[in-house]
N, C-alpha and C positions, 0 to 999 in steps of 0.2 A: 692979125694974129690974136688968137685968146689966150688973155693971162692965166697964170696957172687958178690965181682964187677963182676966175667964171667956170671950172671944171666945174661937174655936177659931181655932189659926193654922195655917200653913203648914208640912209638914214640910220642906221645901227651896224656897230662893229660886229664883224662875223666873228661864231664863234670856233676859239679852236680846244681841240682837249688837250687841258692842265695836265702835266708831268703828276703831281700828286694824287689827282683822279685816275690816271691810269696806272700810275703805280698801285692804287688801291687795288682797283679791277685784275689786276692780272695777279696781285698778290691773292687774292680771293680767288681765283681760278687754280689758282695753283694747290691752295690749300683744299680746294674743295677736290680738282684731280685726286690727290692723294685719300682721299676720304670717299671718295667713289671706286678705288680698288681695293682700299681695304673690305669694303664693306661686299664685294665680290668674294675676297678673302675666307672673311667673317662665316657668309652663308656656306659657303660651299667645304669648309671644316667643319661647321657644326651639324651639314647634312652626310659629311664621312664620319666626323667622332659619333654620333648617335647613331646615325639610321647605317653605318657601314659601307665598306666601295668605296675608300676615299678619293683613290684616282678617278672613278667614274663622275660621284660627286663634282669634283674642281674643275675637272673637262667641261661634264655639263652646264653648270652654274655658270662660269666665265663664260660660255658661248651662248648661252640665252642673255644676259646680261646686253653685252656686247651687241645681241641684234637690236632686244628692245631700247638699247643708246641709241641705235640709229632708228629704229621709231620713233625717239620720244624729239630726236633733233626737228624730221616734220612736222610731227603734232607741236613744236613750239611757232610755229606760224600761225595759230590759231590764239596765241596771244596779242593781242592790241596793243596792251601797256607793257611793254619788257621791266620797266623799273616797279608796279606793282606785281607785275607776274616773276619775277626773280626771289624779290621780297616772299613773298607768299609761298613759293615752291622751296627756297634753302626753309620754311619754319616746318613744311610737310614731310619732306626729306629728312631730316633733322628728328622727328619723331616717329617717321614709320624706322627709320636705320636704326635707331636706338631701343625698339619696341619691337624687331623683327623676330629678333632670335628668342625671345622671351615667347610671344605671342605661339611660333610655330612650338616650341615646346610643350605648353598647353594645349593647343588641337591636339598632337600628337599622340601623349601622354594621357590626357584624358577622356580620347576612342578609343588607346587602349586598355585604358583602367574599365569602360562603361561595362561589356560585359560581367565580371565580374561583381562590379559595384549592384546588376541589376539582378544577377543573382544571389546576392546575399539581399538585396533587397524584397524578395517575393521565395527566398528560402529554395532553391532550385537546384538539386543535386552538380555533382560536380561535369555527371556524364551527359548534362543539358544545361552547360552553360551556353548563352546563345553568342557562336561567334561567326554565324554564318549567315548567308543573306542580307538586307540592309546593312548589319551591325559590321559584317563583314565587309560591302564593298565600300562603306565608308571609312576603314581602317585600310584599305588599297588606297583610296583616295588622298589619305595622309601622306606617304610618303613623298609626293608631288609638290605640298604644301610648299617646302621650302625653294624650289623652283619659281610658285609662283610668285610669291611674295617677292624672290629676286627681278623674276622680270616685271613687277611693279614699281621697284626701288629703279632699275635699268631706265626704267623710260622715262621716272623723272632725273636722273640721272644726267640724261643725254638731252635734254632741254637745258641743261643750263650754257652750255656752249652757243647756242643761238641765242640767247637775249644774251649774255654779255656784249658779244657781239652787234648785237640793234642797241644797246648800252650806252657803249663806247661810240659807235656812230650818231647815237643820239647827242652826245655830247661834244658835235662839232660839225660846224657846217658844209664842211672840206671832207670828199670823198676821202677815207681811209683804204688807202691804195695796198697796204699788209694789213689788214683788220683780220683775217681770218688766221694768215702764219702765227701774228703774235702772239694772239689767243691758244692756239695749239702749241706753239712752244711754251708757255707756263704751263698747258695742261701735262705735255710730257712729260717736265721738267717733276710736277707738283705726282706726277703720277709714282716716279721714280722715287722721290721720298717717301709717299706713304708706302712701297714697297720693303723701304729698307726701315722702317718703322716695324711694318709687320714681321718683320723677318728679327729685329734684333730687338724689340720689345716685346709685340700684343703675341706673338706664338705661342708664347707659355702663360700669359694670361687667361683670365675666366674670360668667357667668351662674350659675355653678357657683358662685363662690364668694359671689354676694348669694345662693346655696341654702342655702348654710351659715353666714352669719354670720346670718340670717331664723333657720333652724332652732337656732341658741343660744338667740334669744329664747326660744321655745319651751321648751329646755330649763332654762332661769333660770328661768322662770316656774314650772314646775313644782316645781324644787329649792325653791325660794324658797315655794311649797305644803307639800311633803312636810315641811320643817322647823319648821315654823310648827303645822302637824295632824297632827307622828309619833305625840301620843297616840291618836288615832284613825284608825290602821293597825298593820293586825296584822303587815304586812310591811315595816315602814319599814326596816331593813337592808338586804335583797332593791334594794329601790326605789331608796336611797341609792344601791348599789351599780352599779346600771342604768345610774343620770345621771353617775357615775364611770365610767363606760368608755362609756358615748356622747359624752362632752365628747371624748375622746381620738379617738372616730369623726371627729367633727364637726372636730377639728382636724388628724386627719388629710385631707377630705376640703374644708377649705378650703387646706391649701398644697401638696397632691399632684393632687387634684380637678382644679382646669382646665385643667392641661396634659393630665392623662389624660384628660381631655371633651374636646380640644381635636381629641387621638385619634383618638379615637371618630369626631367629626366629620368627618377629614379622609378616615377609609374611603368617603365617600358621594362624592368626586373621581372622575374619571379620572385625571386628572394628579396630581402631586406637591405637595401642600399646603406652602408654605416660610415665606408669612408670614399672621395674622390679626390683626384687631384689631377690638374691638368702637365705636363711638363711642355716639353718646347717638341717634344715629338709624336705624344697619345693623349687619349685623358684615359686614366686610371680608375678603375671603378670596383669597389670591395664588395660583396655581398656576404648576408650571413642569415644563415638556415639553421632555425632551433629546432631540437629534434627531441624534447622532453628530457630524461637522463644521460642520452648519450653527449656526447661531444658536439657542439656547433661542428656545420660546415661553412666556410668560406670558399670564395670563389673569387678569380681576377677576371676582370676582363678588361680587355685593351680596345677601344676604339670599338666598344660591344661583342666585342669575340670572344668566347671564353679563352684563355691561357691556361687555368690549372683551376679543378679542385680539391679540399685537402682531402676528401673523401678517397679518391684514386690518382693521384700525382704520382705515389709512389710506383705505383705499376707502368705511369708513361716515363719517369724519371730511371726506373729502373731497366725497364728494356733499350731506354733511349744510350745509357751507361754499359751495363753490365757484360752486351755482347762483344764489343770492341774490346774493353778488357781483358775478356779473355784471349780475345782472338790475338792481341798484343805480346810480344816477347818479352818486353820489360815494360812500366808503368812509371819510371820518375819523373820523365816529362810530360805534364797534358795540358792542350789545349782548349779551350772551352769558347767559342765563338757562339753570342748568345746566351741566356741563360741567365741572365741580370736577377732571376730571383734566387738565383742564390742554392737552386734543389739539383741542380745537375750537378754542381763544386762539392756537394753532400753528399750525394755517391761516389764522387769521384776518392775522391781525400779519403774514405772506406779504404781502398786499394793502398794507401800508403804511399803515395808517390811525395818526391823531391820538392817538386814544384810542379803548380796551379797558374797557367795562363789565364784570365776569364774576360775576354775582348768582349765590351756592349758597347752598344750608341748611345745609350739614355743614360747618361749620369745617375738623374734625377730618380730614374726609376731601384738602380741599384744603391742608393745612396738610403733609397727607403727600406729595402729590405736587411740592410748591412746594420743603421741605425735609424728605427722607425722616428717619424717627426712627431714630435711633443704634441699637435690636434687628434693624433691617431687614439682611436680608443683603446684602452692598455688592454684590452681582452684580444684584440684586432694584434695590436704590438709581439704580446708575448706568443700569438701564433703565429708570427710570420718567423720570429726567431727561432722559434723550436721547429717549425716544420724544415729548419735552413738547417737546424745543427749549429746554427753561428760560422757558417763556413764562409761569410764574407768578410768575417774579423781572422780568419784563419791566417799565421804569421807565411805556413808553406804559398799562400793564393796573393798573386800580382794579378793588378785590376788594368785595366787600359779602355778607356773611353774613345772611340773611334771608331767609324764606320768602316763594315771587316774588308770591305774590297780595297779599301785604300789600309785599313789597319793591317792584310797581311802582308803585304808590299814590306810595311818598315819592315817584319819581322823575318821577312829574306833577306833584306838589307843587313839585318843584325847578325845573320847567319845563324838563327836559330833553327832547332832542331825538336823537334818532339815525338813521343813515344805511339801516344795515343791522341787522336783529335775529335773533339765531340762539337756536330754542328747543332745546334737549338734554335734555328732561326724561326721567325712565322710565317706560314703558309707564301706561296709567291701570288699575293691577291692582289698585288701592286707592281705594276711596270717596271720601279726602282729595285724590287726585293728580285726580279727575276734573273738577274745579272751574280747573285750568290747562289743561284741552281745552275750555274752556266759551265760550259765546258772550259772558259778560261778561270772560271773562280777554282773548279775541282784540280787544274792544274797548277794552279799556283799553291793549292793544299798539298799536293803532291810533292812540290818542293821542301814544303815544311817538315813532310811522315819522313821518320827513319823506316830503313828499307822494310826490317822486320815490325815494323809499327801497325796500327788499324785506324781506318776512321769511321764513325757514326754519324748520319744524315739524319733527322728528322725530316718525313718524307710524307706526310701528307694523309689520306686514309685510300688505302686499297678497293675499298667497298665505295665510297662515294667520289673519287673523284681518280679512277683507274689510271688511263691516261698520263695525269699527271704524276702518280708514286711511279708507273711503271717507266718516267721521264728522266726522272731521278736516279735511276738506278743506269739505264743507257748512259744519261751523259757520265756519269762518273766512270763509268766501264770505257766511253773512251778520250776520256782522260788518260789511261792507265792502270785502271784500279781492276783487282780480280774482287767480281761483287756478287753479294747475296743478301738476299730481299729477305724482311721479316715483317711479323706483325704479333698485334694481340688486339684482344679487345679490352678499351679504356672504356669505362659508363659512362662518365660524363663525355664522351668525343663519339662513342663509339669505337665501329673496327680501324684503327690505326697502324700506319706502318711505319717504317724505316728502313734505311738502306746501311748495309755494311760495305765497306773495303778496306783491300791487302792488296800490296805492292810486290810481297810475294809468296807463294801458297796460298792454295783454296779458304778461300773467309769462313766458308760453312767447317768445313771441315776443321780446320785451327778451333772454333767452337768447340765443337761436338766433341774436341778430344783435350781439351782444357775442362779445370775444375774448377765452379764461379767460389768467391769465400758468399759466405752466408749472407740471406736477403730476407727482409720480412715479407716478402708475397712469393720473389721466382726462387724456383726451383732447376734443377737443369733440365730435368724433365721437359718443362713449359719453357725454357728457352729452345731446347732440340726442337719442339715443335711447333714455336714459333714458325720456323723455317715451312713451315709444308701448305702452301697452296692447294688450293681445288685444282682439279686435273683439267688442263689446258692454259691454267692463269697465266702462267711464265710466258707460253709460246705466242700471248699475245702482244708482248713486248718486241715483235718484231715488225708491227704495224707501226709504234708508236717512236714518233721523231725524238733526235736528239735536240738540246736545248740550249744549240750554239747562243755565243756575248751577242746581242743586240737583235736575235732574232725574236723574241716574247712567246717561245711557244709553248713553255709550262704556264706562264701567267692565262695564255689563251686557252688552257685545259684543265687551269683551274676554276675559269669565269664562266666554263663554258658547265663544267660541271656542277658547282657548289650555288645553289640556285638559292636558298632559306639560311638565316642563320642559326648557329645553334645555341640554346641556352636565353636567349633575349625571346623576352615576350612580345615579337614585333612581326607584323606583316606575313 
């Protein structure tokens, strides 16, 4: 019998992986998941706030993303060394994520400044600026930019999951029989916090710089690599040296970065970009048009869309107002759903009423036009106030912050009751906003109208996007509402309309036989005529569907129609 010492042993102990090696690894996976959806996040907000289509934008962006992850997973078999190929890829990573949204703002911005720039350059009247041909297809070409640059970011992205993986196996000689699960669960795990990061931090931040404080993680995580596994790099100095002048990138490009994005940005105006600000739901963007002796114009735009200029507000403010009023039997209660700047609560409050409901979503946006912020230039200030009247300091106006589908729920709960109801909402160019042109939202307004009450729809424009105004006016009609279409023409928007309803008696007729009090532009005249269609427009409202809760078919006839934006000097 052989004693146990004649066993043949081992020349070297096998190894196995350290508890703190893998606690590292997976804490680094974790933290990097999360900084891999932000940065899906990042792009695909910054390609809805500038270039506009933000649902299209975050659809698209997350699903290219998402493929090239799983490209980038096989192209990381084409690494040899996982541990210099990780090192190397979180210091690439780390600078293109923090450099992305900066860089795309620049192409952007500055193919579409060039024409311009090359006409004042060589003195080129205004009616042969060159914006067509080369100059042209490479300002088509921009729009894409931030697509590609995403699935750039994606595919190194999706290589980090594979070398952790050869990582961690590398660091023991015992098949790791869950190596693939555990990796994946910190990635879920880490993916789910930078979700609730972006959601209750970076949303209302500059977008440039949640690029760069996102892209440090990245680069920690990697340092916090490289030091921990310099034995096993043949370049750990080189590498060292990398993440020492990318921190100094990354901090350059978090406190110089947003104003120079901000730049970038404002090349894509006509006018004069004076003020911006991003909130948790738009970015904000001021322009201002000097006009010699007359009056500046400014202009809002939300997420690049125009909202209002002060040139003609008053004639969308007041048609949007003035025919519900009359149409109305009494005026002490009104509701104001939308309308956070403060100009519809300005007409309103004219009428005299009791009380001012004024439901928005955006605090931040109302909070600016009620008491402008101390950065705001005072010239910028004292026209947002005067153009309001000060009707958001008004003692009659209750404000309420809340999204309207869930905000008018409380207000049936409360059992209130209102006279007149004025919807102001923005166009339904979003899957979300379609559900406030719906046949359920119109019926729960219906609960709120007193019998003899009116409401006001802002409905889109009749002339470009038919379909959809003539959507508007069906679904309210069956609701319950007896309705009547109007319009006028706004210059900044063009032919725009709106929809009236009455719960009971003719909406048109209730107008036409009421007397508006006094307006600086309408007349009764141009509101009667408001009313009158080209011969046959109405009778095409019996082609055009209603816009049942969950079916998207104004959003579908908004998308389908509204092709160019208006007012942005883009594409």
């Amino acid at each position: 019998m052989a004693l146990a010492q004649d066993l043949p042993r081992p020349l070297t102990q096998a190894k196995h992986l350290g508890r703190l090696d893998d606690a590292l690894l997976l804490g680094i996976m974790a933290l990097l998941a999360g900084c891999g959806l932000i940065y899906e996040y990042l792009l695909s907000h910054y390609a809805g706030r500038i270039l506009g289509a933000m649902e299209a934008a975050i659809y698209t962006m997350i699903g290219l993303m998402i493929v090239a992850m799983g490209a980038g997973a096989f192209a990381a078999r084409a690494i040899r060394n996982p541990f210099a190929g990780f090192a190397l890829l979180e210091l690439t990573v780390a600078l293109l994520g923090a450099s992305s949204v900066l860089f795309c703002a620049a192409a952007i911005g500055l193919t579409q400044r060039l024409p311009q720039l090359l006409a004042d350059t060589f003195g080129l009247p205004p009616d042969l600026l060159p914006t067509g041909g080369f100059l042209g297809q490479i300002q088509q070409l921009m729009q894409y930019l931030p697509y590609l640059v995403g699935t750039l970011l994606g595919l190194l992205i999706g290589m980090e999951i594979p070398l952790i993986a050869r990582v961690r196996q590398a660091l023991s000689d015992e098949h790791l029989l869950h190596n693939a699960g555990t990796i994946y669960g910190a990635d879920y795990l880490g993916a789910g916090v930078g979700a609730a990061i972006w959601v209750g931090l970076m949303l209302a931040m500059d977008i440039q710089l949640a690029a760069a404080l996102t892209a440090s993680v990245n680069l920690l995580a990697g340092l916090a690599f490289i030091l921990r596994f310099r034995t096993r790099l043949r370049h750990f100095m080189w590498l060292l040296l990398g993440h020492v002048l990318a921190s100094f990138a990354l901090l350059l490009l978090a406190f110089k970065g947003p104003a120079l994005e901000q730049d970038f940005n404002n090349l894509l105006y006509k006018d004069r970009v004076i003020y911006s600000q991003a909130t948790r739901f738009q970015q904000l963007v001021f322009t201002e048009r000097l006009r010699g002796k007359a009056p500046p114009v400014y202009s809002l735009y939300l997420n690049g869309r125009l909202q209002f200029s002060t040139q003609d507000e008053a004639i969308y403010h007041g048609f949007l107002v003035w025919p519900a009023m009359m149409a109305a039997a009494r005026h002490d209660r009104v509701l104001i759903i939308g309308g956070g700047d403060g100009m519809a609560a300005r007409d309103v409050l004219q009428w005299q009423p009791n009380e001012v409901v004024l439901m928005d979503l955006d605090e931040q946006l109302v909070r600016l036009f009620q008491s402008p912020a101390d950065d705001m230039p005072p010239r910028l200030s004292n026209t947002l106030l005067t153009q309001n009247a000060g009707a958001l300091q008004d003692p009659r106006l209750t404000l309420m912050f809340d999204d309207a589908f869930n905000g008018v729920d409380r207000l049936i709960e409360a059992g209130r009751h209102f006279d007149v109801v004025i919807v102001d909402l923005p166009d339904p160019s979003h899957p979300d906003l379609s559900k406030l042109y719906s046949d359920l939202f119109y019926r729960k307004l219906k609960e709120l109208l007193s019998h003899d009450g009116a409401i006001a729809i802002q409905s889109t424009s009749p002339w470009h996007a038919t379909r959809a105004f003539l959507s508007v006016g069906n679904t309210l009609a069956s609701a319950g509402f007896n309705i009547a279409r109007y319009h006028q023409n706004v210059p900044s928007f063009g032919e725009w309309g709106w929809t009236l309803g009455t719960l009971s008696g003719n909406a048109k007729t209730k107008v036409m036989a009421a007397e508006p009090i006094p307006h600086t532009w309408l007349s009764k005249e141009m509101i009667n005529g408001a009313f009158a269609f080209p011969p046959g427009f109405e009778e095409r409202a019996g082609a055009v569907d209603i816009n049942r809760f969950g079916s998207q078919v104004i959003y579908q006839y908004h998308q389908e129609a509204w092709q160019e934006e208006s007012g942005i000097n883009l594409f």
